[in-house]
N, CA and C atoms as an extended XYZ file, in Angstrom:
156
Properties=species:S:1:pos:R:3:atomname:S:1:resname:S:1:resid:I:1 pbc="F F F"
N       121.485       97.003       88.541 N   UNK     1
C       122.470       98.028       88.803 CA  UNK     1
C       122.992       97.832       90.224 C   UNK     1
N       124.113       97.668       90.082 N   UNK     2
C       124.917       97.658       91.589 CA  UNK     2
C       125.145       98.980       92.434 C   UNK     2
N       125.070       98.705       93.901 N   UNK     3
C       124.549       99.829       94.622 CA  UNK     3
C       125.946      100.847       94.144 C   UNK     3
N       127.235      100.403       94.036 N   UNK     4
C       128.609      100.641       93.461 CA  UNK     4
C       128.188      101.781       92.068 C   UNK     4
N       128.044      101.539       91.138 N   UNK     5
C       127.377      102.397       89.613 CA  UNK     5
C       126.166      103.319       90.406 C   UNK     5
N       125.401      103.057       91.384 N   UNK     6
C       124.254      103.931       91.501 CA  UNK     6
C       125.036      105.144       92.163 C   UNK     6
N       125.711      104.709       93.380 N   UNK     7
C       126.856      105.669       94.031 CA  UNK     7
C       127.605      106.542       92.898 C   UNK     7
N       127.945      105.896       91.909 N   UNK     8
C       129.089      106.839       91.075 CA  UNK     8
C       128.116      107.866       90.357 C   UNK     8
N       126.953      107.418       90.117 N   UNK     9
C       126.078      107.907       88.769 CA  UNK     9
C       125.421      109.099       89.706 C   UNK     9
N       125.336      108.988       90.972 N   UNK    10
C       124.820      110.082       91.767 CA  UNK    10
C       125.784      110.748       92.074 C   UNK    10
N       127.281      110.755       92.273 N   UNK    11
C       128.260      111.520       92.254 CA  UNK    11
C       128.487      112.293       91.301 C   UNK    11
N       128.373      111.630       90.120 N   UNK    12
C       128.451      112.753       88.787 CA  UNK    12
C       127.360      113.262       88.360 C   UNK    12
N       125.961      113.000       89.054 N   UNK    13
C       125.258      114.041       89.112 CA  UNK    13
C       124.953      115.157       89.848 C   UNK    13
N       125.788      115.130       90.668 N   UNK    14
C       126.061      115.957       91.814 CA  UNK    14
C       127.427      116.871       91.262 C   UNK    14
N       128.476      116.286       90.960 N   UNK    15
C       129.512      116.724       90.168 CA  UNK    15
C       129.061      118.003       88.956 C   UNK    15
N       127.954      117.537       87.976 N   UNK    16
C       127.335      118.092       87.033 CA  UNK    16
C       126.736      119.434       87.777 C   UNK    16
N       126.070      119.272       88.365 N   UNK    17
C       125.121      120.179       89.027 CA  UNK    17
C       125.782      121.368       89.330 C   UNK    17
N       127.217      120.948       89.764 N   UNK    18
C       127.818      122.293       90.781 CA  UNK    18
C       128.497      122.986       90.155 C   UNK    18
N       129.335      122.279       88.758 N   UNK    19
C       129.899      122.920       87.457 CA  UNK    19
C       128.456      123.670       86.595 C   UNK    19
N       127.734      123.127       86.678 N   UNK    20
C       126.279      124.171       85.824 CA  UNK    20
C       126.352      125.651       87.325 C   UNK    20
N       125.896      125.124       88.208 N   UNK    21
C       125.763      126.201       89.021 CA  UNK    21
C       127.087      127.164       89.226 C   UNK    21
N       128.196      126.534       88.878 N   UNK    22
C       129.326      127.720       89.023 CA  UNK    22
C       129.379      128.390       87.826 C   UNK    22
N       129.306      127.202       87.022 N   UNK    23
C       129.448      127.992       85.498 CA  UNK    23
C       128.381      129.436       85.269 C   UNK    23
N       126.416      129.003       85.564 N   UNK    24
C       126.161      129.611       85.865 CA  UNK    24
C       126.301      131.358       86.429 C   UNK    24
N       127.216      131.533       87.402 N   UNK    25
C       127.460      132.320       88.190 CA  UNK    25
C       128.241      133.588       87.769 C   UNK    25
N       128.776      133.461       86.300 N   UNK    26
C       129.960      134.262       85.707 CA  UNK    26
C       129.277      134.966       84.737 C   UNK    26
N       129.444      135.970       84.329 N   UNK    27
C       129.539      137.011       83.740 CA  UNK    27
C       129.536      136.336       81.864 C   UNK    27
N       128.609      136.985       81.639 N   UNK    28
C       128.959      137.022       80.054 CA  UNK    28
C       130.497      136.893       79.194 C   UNK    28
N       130.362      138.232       80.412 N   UNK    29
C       132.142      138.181       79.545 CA  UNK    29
C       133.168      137.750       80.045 C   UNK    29
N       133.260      136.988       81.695 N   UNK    30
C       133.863      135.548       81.872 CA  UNK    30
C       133.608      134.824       80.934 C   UNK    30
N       132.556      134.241       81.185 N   UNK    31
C       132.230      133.107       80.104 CA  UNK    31
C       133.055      132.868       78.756 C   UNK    31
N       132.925      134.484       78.335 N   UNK    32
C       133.568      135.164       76.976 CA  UNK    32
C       134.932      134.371       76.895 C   UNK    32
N       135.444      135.092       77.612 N   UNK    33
C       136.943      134.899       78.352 CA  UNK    33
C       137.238      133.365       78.324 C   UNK    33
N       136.570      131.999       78.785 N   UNK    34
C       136.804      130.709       78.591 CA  UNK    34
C       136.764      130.218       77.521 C   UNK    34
N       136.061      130.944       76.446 N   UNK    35
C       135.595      130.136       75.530 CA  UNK    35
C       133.821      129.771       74.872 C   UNK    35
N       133.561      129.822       76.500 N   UNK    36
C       131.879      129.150       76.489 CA  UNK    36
C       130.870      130.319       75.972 C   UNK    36
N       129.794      130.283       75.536 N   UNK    37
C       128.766      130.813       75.733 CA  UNK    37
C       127.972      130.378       76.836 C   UNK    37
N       126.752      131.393       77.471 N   UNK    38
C       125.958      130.938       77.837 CA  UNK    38
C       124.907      129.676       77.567 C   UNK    38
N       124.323      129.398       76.335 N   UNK    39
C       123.988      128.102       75.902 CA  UNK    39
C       124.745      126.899       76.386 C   UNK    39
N       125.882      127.107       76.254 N   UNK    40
C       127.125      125.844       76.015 CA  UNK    40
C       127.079      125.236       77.562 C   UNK    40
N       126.367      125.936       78.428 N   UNK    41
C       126.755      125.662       80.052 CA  UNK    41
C       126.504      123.875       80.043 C   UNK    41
N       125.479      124.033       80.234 N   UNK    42
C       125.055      122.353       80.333 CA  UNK    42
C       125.795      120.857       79.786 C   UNK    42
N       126.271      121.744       78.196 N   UNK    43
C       126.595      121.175       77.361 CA  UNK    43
C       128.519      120.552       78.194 C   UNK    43
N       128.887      122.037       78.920 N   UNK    44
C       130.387      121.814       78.863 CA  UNK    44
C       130.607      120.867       80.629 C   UNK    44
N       129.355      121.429       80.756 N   UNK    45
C       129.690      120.281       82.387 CA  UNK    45
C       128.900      118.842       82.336 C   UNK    45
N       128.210      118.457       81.250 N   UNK    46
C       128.006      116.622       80.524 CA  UNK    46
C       129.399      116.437       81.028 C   UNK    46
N       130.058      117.050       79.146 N   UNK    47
C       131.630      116.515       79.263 CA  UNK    47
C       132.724      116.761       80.029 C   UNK    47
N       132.448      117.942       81.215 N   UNK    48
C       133.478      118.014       81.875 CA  UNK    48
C       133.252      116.602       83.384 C   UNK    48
N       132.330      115.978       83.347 N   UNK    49
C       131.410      115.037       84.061 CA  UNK    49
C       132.187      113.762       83.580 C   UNK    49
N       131.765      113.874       82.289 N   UNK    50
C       132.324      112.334       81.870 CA  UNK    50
C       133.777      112.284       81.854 C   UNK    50
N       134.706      113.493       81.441 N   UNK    51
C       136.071      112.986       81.288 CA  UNK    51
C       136.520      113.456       82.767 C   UNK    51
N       136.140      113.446       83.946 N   UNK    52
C       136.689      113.488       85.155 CA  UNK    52
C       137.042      112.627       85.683 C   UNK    52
């Protein structure tokens, strides 16, 4: 693995982290309001990770 991919792969885990923790931060019925459930958190900042 090139130090280049280790850099990116720690960026979008860092990326991930802060979309869980914001997502996190909202209200049920924010959440409501987007679309998401609570469950879905993890799930929607993977893919909001990968298609960035």
């Amino acid at each position: 693995m090139s130090l280049k991919s280790l850099t990116e792969k720690i960026k979008a885990w860092h990326r991930y982290r802060e979309s869980v923790r914001e997502l996190s931060r909202l209200s049920d019925r924010e959440l409501a309001d987007l679309g998401i459930s609570r469950v879905d958190i993890e799930f929607v900042a993977k893919n909001g990770v990968r298609h960035a």
